[in-house]
C-alpha positions in Angstrom: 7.8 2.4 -22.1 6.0 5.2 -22.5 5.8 8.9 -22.0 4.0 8.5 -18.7 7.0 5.8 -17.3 9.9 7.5 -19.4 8.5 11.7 -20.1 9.1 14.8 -18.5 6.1 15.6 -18.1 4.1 15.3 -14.2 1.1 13.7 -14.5 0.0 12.4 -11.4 -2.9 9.5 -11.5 -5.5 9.9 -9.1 -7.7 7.2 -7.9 -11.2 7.3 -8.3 -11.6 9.0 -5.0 -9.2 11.9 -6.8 -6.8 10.8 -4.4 -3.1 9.7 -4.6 -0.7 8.4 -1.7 2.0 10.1 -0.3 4.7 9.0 2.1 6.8 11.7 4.0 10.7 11.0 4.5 12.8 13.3 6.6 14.8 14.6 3.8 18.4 14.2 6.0 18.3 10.9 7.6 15.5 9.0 5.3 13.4 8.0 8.1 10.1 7.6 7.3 7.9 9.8 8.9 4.4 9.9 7.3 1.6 8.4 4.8 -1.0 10.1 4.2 -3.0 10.9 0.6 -3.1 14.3 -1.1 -6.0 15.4 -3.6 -5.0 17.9 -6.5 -5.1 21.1 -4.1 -3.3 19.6 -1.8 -0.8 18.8 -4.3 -0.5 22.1 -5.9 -0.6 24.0 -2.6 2.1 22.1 -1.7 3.8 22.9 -4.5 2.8 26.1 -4.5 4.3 27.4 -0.6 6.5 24.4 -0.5 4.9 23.1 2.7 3.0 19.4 2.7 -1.0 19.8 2.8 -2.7 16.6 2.5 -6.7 15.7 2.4 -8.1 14.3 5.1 -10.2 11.5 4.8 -11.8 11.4 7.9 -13.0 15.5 8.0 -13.3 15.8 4.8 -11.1 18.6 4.2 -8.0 20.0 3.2 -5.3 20.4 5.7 -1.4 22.0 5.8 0.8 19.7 7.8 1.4 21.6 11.2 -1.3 23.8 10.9 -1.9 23.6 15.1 1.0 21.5 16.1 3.6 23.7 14.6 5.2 20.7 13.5 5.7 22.0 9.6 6.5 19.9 6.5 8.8 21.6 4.6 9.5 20.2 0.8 12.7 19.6 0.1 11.9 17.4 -3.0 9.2 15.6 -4.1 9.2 11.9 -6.0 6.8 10.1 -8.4 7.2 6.4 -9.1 7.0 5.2 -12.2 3.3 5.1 -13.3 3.0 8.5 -10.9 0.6 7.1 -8.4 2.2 7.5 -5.5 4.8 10.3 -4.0 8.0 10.7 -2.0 7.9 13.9 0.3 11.3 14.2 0.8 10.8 17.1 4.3 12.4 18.9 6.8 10.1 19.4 10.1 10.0 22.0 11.8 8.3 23.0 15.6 9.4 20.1 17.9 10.0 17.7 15.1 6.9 15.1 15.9 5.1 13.9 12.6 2.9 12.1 14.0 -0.3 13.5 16.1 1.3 11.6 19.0 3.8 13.4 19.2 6.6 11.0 18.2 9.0 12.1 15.3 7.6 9.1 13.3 3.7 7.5 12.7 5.6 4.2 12.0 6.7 3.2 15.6 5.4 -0.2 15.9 6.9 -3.1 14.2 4.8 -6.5 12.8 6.2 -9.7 14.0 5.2 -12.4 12.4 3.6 -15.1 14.8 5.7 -18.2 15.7 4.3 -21.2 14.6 1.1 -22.5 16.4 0.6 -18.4 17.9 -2.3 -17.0 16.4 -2.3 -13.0 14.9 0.7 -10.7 14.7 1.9 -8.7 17.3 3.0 -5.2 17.7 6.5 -4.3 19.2 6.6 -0.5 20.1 10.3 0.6 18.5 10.2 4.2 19.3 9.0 5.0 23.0 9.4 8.9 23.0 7.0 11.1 22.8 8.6 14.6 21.6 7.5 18.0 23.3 3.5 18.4 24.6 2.1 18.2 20.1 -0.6 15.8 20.7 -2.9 17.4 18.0 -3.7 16.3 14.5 -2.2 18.9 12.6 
């Protein structure tokens, strides 16, 4: 073991996009509310104001969780594993409580079932139907 698996020291490893993963948890109940990846601004701004920004892949840009749904991240803690390549945002949220940009409280709302034998794909099952206040944005 070494001082990266074992030290004091936070040294987060980025992948070779100078990303690394990070998985929001509401920090009372431990529902899992969120993945998305954080470059090293995000990470220290988050740090920083203790609110989750995150870099979005798709606009190419940094971003502060709630920035026009009102729907704040607010650290509570924050995990590494144990080689430090991907993080626990343990959160509170605040505006209407929707992480994702559907507006539900969680992005994971959809279970995998397997197929049955002789069915083809996977299917979805929908496991969380509401859809809280009018946040529909990406923010």
């Amino acid at each position: 073991m070494d001082a990266l698996e074992n030290g004091a020291e936070f040294t987060p490893r980025f992948d070779a996009n100078g990303l690394v993963g990070a998985i929001a948890v509401d920090a009372a109940s431990g529902a899992v509310l969120m993945f998305a990846f954080m470059n090293e601004e995000a990470l220290a701004r988050t740090l920083a104001t203790g609110e989750a920004h995150f870099w979005s892949r798709s606009r190419g840009r940094l971003w502060r969780k709630g920035e026009t749904s009102g729907n704040v991240l607010r650290l509570v803690e924050m995990l590494t594993d144990c080689d430090q390549d991907c993080l626990v945002l343990r959160v509170e949220i605040g505006g209407d409580q929707a992480a994702c940009h559907t507006g539900r409280a969680s992005c994971f709302y959809r279970r995998v079932e397997k197929p049955a034998p002789g069915e083809g794909a996977a299917r979805l099952t929908l496991i969380s139907k509401g859809v809280k206040g009018s946040s529909r944005q990406n923010g």
